[in-house]
VEXTORDREN-53779 format. One record per residue: residue number from 1; residue in one letter; x, y, z of N, C-alpha, C, CB in turn. Coordinates in steps of 0.02 Angstrom, whole numbers, plus 32768, in hexadecimal, padded with zeros to 4 digits. Glycine has a CB too. Example, Ala and Ser with C-alpha at 12.3 -4.5 7.8 and 13.67 -1.06 7.14 Angstrom:
TORRO    n  res  n.px  n.py  n.pz  ca.px  ca.py  ca.pz  c.px  c.py  c.pz  cb.px  cb.py  cb.pz
TORRO    1    A  8294  7EE4  8186   8267   7F1F   8186  8294  7F5B  8186   8235   7F20   81C4
TORRO    2    S  8282  7F90  8162   82AC   7FCB   8165  8285  8002  818A   82C0   7FE2   811E
END
This chain:
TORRO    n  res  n.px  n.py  n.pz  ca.px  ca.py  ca.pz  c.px  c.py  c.pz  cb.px  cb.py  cb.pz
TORRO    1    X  DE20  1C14  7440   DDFC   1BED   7471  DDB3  1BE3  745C   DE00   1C0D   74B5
TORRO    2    X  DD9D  1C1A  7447   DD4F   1C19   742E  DD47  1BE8  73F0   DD35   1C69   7415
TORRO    3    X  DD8C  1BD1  73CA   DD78   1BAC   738A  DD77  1B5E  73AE   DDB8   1BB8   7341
TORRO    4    X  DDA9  1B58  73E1   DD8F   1B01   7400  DD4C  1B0A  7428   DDD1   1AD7   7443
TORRO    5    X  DD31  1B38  743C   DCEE   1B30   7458  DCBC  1B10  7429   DCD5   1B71   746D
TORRO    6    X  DCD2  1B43  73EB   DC91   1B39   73B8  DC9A  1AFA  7387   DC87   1B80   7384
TORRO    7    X  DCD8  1AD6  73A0   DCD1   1A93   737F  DCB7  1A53  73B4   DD1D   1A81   7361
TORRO    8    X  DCA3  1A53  73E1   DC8D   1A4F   7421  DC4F  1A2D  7409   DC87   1A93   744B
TORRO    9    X  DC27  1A5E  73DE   DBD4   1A5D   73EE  DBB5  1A25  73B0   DBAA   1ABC   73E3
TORRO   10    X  DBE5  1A1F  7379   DBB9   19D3   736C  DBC8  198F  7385   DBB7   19C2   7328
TORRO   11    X  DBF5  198A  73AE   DBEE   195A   73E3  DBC4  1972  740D   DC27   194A   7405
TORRO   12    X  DBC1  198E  742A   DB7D   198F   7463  DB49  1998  7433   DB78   19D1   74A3
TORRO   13    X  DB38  1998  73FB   DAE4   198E   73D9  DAFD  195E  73C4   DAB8   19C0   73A0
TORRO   14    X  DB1C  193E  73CF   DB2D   18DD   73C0  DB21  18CC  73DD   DB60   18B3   73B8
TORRO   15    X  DB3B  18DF  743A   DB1F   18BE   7461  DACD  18B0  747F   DB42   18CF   7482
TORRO   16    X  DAA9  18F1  746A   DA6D   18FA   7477  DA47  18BC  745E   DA58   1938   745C
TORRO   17    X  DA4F  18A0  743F   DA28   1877   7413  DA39  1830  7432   DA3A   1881   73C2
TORRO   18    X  DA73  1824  7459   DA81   17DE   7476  DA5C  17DD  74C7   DADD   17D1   7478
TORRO   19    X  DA37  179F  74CE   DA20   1786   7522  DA4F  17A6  754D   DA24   172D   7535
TORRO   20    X  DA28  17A7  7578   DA63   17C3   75BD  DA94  1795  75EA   DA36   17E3   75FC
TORRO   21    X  DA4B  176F  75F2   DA6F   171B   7610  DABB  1715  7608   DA50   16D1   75DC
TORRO   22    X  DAC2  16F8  75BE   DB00   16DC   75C2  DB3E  1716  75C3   DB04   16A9   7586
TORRO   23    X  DB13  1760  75AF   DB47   1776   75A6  DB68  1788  75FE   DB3C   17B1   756F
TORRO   24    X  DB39  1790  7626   DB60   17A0   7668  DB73  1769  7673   DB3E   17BD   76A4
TORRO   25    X  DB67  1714  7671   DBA6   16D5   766B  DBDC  16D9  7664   DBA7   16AD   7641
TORRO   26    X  DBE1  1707  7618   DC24   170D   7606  DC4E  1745  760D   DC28   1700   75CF
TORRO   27    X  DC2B  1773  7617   DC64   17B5   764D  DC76  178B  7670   DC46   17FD   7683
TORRO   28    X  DC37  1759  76B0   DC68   1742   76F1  DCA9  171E  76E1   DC41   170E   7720
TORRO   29    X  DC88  1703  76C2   DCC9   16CE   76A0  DD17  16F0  7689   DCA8   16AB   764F
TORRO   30    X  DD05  171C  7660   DD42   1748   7652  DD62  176F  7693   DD2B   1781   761C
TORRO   31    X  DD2D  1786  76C1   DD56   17AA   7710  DD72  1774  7722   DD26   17CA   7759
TORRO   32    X  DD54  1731  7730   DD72   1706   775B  DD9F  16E4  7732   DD44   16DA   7780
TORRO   33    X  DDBF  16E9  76F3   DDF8   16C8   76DB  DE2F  170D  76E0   DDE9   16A2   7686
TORRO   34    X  DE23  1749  76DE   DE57   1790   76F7  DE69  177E  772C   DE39   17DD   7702
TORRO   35    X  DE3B  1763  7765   DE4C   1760   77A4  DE7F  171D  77A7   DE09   175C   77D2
TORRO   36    X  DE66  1702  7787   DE9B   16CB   7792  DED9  16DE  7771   DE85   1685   7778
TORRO   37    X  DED2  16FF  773D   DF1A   1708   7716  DF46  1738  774C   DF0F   1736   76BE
TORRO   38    X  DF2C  1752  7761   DF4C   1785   7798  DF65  175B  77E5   DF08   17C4   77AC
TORRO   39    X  DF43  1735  77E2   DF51   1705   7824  DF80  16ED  77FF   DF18   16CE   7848
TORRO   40    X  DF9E  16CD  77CA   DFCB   16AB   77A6  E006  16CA  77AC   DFB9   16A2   7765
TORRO   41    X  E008  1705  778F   E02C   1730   779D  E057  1753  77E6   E00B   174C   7784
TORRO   42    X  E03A  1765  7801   E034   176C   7844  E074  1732  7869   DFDD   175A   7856
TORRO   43    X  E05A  16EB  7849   E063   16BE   7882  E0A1  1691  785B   E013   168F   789A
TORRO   44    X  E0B9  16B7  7821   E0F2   16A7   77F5  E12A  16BE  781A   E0EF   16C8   77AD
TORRO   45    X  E120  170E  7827   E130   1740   784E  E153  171A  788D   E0F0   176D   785D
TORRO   46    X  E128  171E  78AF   E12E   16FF   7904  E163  16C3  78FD   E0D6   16D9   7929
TORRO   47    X  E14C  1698  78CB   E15D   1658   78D6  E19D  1641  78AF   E125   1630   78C6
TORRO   48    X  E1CF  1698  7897   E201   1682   786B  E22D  16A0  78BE   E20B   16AD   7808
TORRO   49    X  E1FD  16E9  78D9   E235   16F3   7925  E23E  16AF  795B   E20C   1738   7961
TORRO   50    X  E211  1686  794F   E22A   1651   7997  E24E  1610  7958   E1C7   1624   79DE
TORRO   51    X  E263  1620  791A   E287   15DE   7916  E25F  15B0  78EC   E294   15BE   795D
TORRO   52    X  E226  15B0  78E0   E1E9   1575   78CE  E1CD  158D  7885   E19E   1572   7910
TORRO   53    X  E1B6  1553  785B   E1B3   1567   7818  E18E  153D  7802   E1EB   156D   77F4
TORRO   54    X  E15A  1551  77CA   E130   151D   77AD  E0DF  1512  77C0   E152   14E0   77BE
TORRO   55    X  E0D2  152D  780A   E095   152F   782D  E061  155C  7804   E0A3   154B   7877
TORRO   56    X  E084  1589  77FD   E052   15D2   77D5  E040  15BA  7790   E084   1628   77C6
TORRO   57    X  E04A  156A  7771   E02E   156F   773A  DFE8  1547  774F   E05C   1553   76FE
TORRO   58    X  DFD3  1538  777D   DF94   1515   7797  DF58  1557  778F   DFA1   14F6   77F3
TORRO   59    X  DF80  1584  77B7   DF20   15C1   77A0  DF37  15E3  775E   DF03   1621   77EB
TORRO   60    X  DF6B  15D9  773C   DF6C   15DC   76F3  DF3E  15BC  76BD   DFA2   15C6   76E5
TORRO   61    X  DF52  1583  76D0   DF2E   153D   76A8  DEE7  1555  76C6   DF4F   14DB   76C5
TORRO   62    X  DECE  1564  76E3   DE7C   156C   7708  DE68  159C  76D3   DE72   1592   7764
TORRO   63    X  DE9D  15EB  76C9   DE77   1610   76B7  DE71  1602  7672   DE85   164B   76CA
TORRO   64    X  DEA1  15D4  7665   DE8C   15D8   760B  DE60  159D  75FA   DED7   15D0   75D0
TORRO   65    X  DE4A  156B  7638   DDF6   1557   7623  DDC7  1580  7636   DDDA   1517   7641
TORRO   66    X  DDCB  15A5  7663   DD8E   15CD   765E  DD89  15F1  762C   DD82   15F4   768F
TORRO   67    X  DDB2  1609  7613   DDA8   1639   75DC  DD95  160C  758E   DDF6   166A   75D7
TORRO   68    X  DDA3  15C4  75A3   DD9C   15A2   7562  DD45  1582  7564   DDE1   155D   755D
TORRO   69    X  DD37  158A  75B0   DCFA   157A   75B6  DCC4  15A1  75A5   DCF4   156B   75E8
TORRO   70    X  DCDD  15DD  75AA   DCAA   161D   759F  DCAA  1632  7561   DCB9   165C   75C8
TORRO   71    X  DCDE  1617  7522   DCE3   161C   74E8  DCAB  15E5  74C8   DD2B   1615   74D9
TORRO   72    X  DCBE  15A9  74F4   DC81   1574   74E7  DC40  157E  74F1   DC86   153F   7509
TORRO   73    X  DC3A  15B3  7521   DC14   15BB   752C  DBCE  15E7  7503   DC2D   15C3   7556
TORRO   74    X  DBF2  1619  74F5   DBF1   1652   74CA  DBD8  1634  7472   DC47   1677   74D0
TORRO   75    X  DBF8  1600  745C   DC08   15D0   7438  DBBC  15C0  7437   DC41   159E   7451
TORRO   76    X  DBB4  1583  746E   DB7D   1576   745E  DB23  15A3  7464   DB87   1542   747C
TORRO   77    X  DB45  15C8  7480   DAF9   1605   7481  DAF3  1618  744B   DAF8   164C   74AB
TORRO   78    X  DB2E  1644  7439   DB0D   1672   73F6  DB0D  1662  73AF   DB2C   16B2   73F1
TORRO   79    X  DB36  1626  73BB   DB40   1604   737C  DB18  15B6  7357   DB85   15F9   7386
TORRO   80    X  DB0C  15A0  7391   DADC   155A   738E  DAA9  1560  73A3   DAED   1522   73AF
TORRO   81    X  DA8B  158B  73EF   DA54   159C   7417  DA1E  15B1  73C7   DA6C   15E7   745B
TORRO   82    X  DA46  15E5  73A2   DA0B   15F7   7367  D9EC  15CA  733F   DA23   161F   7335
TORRO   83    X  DA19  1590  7321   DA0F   1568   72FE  D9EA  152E  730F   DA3D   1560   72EC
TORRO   84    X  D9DB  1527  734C   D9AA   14F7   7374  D959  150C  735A   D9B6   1506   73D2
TORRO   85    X  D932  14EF  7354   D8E8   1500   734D  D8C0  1506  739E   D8C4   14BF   731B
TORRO   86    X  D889  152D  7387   D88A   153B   73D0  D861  1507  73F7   D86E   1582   73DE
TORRO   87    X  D830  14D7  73E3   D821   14A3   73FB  D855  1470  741F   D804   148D   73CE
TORRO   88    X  D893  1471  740A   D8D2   1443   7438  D8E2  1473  746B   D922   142C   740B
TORRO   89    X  D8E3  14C6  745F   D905   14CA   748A  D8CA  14D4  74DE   D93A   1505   7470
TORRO   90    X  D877  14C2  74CE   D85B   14C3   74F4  D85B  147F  751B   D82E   14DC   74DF
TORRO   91    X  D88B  1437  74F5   D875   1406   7514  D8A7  1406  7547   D86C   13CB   74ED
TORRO   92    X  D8D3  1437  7546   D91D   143A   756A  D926  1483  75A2   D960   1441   7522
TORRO   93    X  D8E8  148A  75A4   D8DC   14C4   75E5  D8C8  149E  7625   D898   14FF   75D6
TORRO   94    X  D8BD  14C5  763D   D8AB   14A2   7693  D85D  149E  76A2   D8CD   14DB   76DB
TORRO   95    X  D830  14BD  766C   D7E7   14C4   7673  D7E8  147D  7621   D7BE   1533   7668
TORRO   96    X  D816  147C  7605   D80E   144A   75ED  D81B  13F3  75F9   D822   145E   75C9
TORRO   97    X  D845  13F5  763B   D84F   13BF   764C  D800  139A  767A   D895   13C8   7672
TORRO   98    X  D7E6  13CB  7681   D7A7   13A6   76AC  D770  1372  769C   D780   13D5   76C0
TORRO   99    X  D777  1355  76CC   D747   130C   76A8  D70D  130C  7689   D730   12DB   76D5
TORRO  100    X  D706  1338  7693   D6C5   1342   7661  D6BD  1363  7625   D697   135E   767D
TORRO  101    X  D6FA  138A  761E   D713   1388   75D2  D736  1363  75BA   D72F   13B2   75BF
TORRO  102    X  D751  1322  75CE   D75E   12F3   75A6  D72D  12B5  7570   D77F   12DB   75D0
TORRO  103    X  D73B  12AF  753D   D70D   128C   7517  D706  1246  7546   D729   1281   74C6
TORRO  104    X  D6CB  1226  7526   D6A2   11FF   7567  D6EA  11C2  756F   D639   11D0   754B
TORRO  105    X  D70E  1198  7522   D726   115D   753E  D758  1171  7567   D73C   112C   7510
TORRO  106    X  D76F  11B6  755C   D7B0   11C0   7591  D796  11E8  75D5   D7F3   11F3   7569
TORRO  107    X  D763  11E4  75F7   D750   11F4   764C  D763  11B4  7655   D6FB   1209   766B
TORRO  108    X  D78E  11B5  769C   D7A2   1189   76D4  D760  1172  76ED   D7D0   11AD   770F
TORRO  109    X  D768  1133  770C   D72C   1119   7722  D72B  113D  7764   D728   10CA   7724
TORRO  110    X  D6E8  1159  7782   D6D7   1174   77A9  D6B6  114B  77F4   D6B5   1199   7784
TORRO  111    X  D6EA  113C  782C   D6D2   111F   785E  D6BC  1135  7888   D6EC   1105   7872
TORRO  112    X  D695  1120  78C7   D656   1132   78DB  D676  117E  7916   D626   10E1   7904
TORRO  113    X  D6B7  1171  7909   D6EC   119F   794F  D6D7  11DE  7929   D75D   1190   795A
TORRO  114    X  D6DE  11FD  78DB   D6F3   1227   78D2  D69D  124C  78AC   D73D   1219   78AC
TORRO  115    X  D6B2  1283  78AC   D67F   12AC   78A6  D670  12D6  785D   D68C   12D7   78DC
END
C-alpha cells in the first residue's frame, strides 16, 4: 500500500505548478459527468423494470460532452494558453476590454448619454 502512495507524489508536484482556476473547472466537470454517468445508470435500471428503453442514453450522451468539454478545455489552457504571448492574452481579459485600453481607431464613438 505504501508503494502506491509513493507513486502518488510526482503527480501532485505536477500538479503544484498548474493554475488553480481551471484546475477546480475541471474536477467540476469530471464530478458532474460521474454524476451523470450514475444518473445514466440508475435510470437504465428503472427504466428496463417499467418496460421502456433508450431514454438513459440522453444523460449518457451529456456526460460524454462534458467530459469532452473539459478535455477541450484542459486542451486549450495548458497547451495553447502557454503559447500565446502575453500582450494578446491582455487584450482578451476583462481589464483589457475597456475603452480606454483600446487603441484610439478602435474606441466606439462616445455619446453625450454615456460616461
Amino acid at each position: 500500500m505504501s508503494r502506491n502512495i509513493r507513486g502518488l507524489f510526482p503527480v501532485l508536484e505536477a500538479l503544484k505548478d498548474l493554475p488553480r482556476e481551471p484546475l477546480v473547472y475541471e474536477a467540476g466537470g469530471v464530478i458532474f459527468a460521474s454524476a451523470l454517468l450514475g444518473f445514466a445508470h440508475t435510470m437504465r435500471h428503472l427504466l428496463r423494470i417499467i418496460g421502456r428503453r433508450g431514454l438513459w442514453i440522453l444523460p449518457m450522451a451529456g456526460a460524454l460532452l462534458v467530459l469532452v468539454a473539459v478535455g477541450l478545455h484542459g486542451y486549450a489552457w495548458y497547451i495553447l494558453m502557454p503559447t500565446v504571448a502575453a500582450g494578446d492574452v491582455h487584450r482578451f481579459t476583462q481589464k483589457g476590454l475597456k475603452r480606454e485600453n483600446l487603441p484610439p481607431q478602435k474606441r466606439p464613438a462616445i455619446s453625450a448619454f454615456c460616461s
